[in-house]
N, C-alpha and C positions, 0 to 999 in steps of 0.2 A: 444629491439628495433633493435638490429642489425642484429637478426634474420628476420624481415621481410623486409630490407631493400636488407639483402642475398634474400631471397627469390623471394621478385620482381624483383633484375637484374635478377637472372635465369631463372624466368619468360619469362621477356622481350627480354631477350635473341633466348633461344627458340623459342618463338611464331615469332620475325624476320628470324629469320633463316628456318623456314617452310615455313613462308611467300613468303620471298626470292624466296627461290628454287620451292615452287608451283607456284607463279605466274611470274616470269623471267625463269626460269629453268636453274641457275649456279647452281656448285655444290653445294653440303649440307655444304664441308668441308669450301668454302670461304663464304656461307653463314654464319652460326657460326662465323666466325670472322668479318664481317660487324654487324652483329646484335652484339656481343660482343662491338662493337668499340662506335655504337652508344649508345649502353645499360650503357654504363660505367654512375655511378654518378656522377663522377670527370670531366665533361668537357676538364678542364684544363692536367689533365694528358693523354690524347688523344689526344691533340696537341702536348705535351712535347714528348708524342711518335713517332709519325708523323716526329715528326723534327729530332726526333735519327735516324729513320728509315731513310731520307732523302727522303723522299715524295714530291709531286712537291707541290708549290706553290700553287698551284688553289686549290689542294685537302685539305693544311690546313685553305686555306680561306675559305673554305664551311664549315668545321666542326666548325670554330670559330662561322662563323656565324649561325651556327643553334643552336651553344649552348648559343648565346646571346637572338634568337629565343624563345628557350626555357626558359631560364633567367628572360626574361622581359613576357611571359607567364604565368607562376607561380605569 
């Protein structure tokens, strides 16, 4: 099982990160790491991160809220 759970964030990953960069045109490299951020399974440890990093406000308000978003989707 955890093999495909690997398999779908790299997925997911990727296909953001092309996304990204073909239709915004940032780099590939911050691309990858927004698709990584969002792609994470753990919600919760992407704010935990966020707040290490010392990220403003606004920005862990949004991630929260999309992963309540997605939360109550499922």
């Amino acid at each position: 099982m955890r093999f495909f759970a690997i398999v779908g964030v790299i997925i997911s990953v990727v296909g953001m990160a092309y996304g990204l960069n073909f239709f915004t045109g940032i780099p590939l490299a911050i691309a990858f790491l927004v698709g990584a951020s969002l792609s994470a399974t753990d919600p919760i440890s992407v704010v935990a991160l966020l707040k290490e990093l010392g990220a403003s406000k606004r920005l862990r308000t949004l991630m929260e809220g999309e992963s309540l978003f997605i939360a109550v989707e499922v």
